[in-house]
C-alpha positions as CSV (number, residue, x, y, z in Angstrom):
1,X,-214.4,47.7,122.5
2,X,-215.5,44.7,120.0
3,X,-212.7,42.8,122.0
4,X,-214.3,42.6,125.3
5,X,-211.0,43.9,127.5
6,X,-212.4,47.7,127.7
7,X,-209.7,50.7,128.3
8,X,-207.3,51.3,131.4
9,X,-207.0,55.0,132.8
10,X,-203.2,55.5,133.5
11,X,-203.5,56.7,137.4
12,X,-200.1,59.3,137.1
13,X,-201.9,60.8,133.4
14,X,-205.1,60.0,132.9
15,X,-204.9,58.8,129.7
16,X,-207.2,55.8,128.1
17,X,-205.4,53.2,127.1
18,X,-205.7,49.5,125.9
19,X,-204.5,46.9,128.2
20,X,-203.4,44.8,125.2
21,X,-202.0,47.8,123.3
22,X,-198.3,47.0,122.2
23,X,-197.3,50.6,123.4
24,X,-198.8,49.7,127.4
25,X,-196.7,49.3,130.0
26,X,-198.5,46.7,131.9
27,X,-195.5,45.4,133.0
28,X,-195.0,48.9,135.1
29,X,-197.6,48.1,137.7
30,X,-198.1,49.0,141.4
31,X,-200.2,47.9,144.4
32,X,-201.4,50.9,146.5
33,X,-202.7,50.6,150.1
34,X,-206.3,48.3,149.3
35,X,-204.1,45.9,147.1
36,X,-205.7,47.0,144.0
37,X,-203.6,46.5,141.0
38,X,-202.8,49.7,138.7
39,X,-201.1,49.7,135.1
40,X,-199.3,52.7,133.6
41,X,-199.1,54.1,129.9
42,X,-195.9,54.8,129.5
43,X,-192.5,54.3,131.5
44,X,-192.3,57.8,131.7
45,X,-195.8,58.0,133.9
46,X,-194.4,55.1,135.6
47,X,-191.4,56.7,136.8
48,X,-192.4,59.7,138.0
49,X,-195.2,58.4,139.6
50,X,-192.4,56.5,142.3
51,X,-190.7,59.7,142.1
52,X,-193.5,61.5,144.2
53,X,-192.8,58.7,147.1
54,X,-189.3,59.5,147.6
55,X,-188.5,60.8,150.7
56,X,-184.9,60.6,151.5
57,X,-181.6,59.5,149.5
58,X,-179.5,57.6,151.8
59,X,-175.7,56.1,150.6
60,X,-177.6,57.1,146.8
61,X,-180.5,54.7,147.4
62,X,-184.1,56.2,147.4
63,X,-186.2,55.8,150.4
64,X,-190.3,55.5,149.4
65,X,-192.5,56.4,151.9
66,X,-196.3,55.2,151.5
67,X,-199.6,55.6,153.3
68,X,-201.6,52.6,154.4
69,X,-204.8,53.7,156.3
70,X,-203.2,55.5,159.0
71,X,-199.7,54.2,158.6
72,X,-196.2,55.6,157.2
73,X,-194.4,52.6,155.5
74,X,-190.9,53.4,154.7
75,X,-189.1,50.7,152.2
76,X,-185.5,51.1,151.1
77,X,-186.3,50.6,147.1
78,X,-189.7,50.5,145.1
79,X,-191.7,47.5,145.3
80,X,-189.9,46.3,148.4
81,X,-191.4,43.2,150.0
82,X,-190.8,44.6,153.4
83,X,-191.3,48.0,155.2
84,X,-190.1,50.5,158.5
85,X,-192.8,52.2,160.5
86,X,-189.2,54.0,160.8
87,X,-187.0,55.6,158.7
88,X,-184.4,55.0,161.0
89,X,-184.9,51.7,160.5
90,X,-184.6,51.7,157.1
91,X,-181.5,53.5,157.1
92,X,-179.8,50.9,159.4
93,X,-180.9,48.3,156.8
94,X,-179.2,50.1,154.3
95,X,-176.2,50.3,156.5
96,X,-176.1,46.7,156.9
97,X,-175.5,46.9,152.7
98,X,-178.2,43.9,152.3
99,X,-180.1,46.5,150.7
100,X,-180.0,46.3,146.8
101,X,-182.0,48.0,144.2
């Protein structure tokens, strides 16, 4: 592209898209187990990408459960600054109602 800021591939879709494209949501990003940065498309691809990370509902909270290397992190909401090799633990955070999407 003439404008020097190439095409992002949406990692749910696939789809090409410009990062400075008024229809991107940049703003729906991610950081996956190496720390990279990803971008979506659309809120839609945004959304159901978290959905495939859900691995419990406790007291109607979602539980996410990623893989880092060999590692199960459990975090009571999406984007959670902290994590549970546990889910027990998580649910007991939860219990503790500290825990707010």
């Amino acid at each position: 592209m003439a404008d020097g800021y190439g095409v992002l591939i949406c990692p749910y879709c696939g789809k090409k898209f410009h990062p400075l494209s008024p229809t991107n949501h940049n703003g729906f990003c991610y950081f996956n187990g190496d720390l990279t940065r990803r971008a979506f498309c659309s809120a839609d691809c945004y959304e159901n990408y978290k959905e495939q990370f859900v691995v419990n509902v406790y007291s109607d909270l979602k539980i996410y459960c990623v893989k880092v290397g060999n590692e199960k992190r459990y975090m009571p909401y999406w984007g959670c600054a902290y994590y549970f090799t546990d889910i027990e633990e998580c649910n007991a955070v939860i219990n503790l109602k500290v825990v707010q999407e």
